[in-house]
N, C-alpha and C positions, 0 to 999 in steps of 0.2 A: 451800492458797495463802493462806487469810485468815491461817490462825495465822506462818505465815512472814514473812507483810509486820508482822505487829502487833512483831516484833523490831526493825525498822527505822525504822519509824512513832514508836515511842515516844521514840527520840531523833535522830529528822531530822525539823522540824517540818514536812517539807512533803510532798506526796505522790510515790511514786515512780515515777522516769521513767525510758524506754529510749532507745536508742540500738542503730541497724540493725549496725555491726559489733563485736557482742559471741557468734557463736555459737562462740567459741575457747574450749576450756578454759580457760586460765592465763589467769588476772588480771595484766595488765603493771602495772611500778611505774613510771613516767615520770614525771616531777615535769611537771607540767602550768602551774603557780600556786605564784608565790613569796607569801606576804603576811609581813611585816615576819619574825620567826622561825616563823611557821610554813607548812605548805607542804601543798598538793593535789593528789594523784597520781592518774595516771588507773587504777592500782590501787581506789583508793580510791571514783571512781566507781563501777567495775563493779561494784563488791562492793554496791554500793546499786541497781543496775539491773537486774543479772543474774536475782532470784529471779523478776520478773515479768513479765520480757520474752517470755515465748513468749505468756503472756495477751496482751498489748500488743498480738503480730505479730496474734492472730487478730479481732482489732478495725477495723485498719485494712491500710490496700493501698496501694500505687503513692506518687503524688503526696504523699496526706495521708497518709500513713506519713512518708514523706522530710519534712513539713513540719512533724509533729507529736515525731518526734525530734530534729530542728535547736531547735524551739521547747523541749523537756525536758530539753537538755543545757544549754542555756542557763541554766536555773531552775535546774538542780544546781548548776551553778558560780557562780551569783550565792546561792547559799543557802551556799553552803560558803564564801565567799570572806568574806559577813557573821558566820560561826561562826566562823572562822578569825582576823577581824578583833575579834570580841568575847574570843576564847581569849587572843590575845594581848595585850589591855587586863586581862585581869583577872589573868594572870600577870607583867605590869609592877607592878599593885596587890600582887601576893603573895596573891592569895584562893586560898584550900585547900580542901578538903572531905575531910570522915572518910571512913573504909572502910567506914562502918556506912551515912552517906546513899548510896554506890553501892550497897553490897547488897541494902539496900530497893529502889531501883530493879529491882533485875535480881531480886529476888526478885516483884516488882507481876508481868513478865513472863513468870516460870516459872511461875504459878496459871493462866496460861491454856495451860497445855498438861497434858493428863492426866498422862505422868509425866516424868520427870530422862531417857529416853532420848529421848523424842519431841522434846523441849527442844534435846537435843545434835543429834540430827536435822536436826532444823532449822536450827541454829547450819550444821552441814557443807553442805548443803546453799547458803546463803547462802557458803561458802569462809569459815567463822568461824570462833574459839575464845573462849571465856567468856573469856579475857584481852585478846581483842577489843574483847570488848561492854563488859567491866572501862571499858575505857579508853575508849571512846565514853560513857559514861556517868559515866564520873571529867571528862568533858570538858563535857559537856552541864549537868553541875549545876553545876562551878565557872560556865560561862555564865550559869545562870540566875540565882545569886548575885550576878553583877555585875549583871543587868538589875536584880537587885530594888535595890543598895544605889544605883546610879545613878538609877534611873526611879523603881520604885516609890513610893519617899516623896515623891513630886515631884505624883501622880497625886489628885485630889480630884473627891470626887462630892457638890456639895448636895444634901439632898435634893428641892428644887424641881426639880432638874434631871432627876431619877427620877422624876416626879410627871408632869414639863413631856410626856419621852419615853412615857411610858404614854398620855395625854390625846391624843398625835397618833398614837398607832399602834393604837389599839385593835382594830383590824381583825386586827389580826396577834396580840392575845391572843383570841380568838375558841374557845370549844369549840366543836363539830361535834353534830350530832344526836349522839345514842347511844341505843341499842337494846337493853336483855337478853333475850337470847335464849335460846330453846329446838330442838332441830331432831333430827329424826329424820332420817337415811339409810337408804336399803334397796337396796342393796350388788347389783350384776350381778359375779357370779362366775362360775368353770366349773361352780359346783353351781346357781347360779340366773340363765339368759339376763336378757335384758333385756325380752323380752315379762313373764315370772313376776315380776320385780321389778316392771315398773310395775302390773301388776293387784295386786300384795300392797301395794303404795305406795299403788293411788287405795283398797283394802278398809280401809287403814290409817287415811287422810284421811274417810273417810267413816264411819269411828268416831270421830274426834277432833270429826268435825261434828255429830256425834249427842249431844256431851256427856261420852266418854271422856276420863278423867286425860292428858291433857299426857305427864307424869311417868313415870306407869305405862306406858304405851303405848311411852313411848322407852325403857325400860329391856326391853321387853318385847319388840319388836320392829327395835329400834335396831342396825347395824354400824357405827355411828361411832362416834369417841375418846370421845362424849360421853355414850356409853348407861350406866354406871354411875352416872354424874351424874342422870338422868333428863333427857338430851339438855342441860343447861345448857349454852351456850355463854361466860355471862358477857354483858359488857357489848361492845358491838360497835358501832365507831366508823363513820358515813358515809363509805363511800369505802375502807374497808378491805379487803372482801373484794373478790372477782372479782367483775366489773359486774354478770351472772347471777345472782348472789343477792344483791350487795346491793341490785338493785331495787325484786326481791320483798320485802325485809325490811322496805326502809324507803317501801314502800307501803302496808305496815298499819298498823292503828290499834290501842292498846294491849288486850290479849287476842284478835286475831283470828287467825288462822291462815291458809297460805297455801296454793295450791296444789302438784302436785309439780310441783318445778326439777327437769329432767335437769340430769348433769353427766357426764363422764366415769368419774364412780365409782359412779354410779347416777341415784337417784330421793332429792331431800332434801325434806323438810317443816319449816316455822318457824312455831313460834309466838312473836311480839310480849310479853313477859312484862311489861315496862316501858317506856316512853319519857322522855328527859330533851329537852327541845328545846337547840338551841342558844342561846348564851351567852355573853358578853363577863366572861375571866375577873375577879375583883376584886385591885385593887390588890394586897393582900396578899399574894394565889396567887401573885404571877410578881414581886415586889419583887426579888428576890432575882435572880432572873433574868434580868431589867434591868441590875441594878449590877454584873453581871458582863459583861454581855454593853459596858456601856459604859465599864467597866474596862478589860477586852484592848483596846477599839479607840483608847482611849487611850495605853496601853501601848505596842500598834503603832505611833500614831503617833510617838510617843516614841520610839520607839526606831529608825524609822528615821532621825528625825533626828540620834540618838545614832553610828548610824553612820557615816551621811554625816559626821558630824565626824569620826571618825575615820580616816577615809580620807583626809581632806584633811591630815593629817599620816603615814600609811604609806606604807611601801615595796609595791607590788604588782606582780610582773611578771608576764606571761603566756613561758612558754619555748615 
């Protein structure tokens, strides 16, 4: 389902929504929405809400079902009505795009499917043809062409202003403890219950307390991904794992080891290898991350004003 929506995703910038009566085969063409030359068909909808719509149904029920596709039909058609509105401003301008910027496109998209038939797959699946996606993507960049020559150069960031937004949010560039870690599991299989693993678990613990190798002992003893490693787990961030271990984890103090954690795959052991405390990242780190982040919000605002103007000179009908 992931790799099917990321076909969609990548040029309808907004997330995809259902709508209760689509369990019909055929996609209808109904011209839905006139905007000035161009037009949105309720073909066109489905073809964007169909691949996810059985996920959607098994989320919700009854009322908030009926209330949450009234709400997503809504957003499709204010999203296509704004694409529809920007398509037809920038082919008044006469803006073009080569065959080479769509192919990049649709090539970014084939790297995430293993190969050219799972790709077409999923095209059919969605009721597509690459001369589809051709054309959604011949659409989508001449759009974002126009937002750049209209907006973009219009958009300016001080750098005090990147400096001012770091100084009042710092909480939100914040690193998290981190822990590198080391862990031994000892595996409840059909060949070893779960009484046998936890006694080989606490034999195993109580040589780690005696002074035996970390390293040795999980290579030695280890059924987890990590036992070639000598249980390495890397660096492992507060909050990441299941509450169950990362309690344990991040109640030790650098070199200690812990007791065994049940889990449903057995009996785990961690040893604490390092600790970083948390941290307020520096300016530097996230500069970058900033100026984009108050870039697009700029952009957005820009550019819904951009539309709003243009509406207030089109043709829009609803049939």
């Amino acid at each position: 389902m992931l790799r099917k929506g990321i076909i969609f995703l990548a040029f309808l910038a907004t997330v995809s929504f259902l709508r209760e009566p689509l369990l019909k085969a055929e996609v209808v063409d109904k011209i839905l929405v006139v905007i000035n030359d161009e037009i949105i068909t309720q073909g066109e909808i489905d073809r964007i809400i169909m691949p996810v719509y059985e996920e959607y149904r098994k989320q919700y029920s009854g009322t908030e079902l009926a209330e949450r596709v009234d709400q997503a039909r809504y957003n499709v058609l204010q999203t296509l009505i704004q694409d529809k509105l920007l398509l037809s401003e920038a082919r008044r301008k006469k803006i073009e795009v080569g065959k080479s910027d769509v192919e990049a496109k649709i090539a970014e998209v084939k790297k995430r499917f293993a190969t050219d038939e799972e790709f077409k797959a999923a095209l059919e699946q969605e009721n597509l043809v690459v001369g589809d996606l051709e054309k959604k993507y011949n659409e989508r960049v001449i759009i974002d062409k126009l937002i750049q020559s209209e907006i973009g150069g219009s958009i300016s960031l001080p750098p005090q202003e990147i400096i001012s937004f770091y100084e009042a949010n710092k909480e939100h560039f914040k690193d998290p403890k981190k822990i590198k870690v080391r862990s031994i599991l000892i595996r409840v299989s059909d060949e070893r219950s779960k009484e046998d693993a936890f006694k080989l678990a606490n034999e195993v613990l109580a040589r780690l307390k005696d002074g035996c190798n970390f390293e040795l002992m999980a290579k030695t003893y280890s059924d987890g991904p990590y036992k070639e490693n000598g249980g390495d787990m890397g660096w492992v961030r507060d909050g990441e794992l299941m509450e169950a271990l990362n309690d344990q984890i991040f109640s030790l103090e650098k070199g200690n080891i812990s007791d065994t954690v049940p889990t449903n795959l057995g009996f785990h052991i961690f040893m604490a290898e390092a600790i970083e405390e948390p941290r307020v990242k520096d300016f530097s780190e996230v500069k970058g991350r900033i100026e984009t982040m108050l870039y697009n919000q700029k952009m957005q605002d820009k550019l819904v004003e951009f539309v709003e103007e243009l509406k207030k000179n089109a043709y829009i009908a609803f049939k």
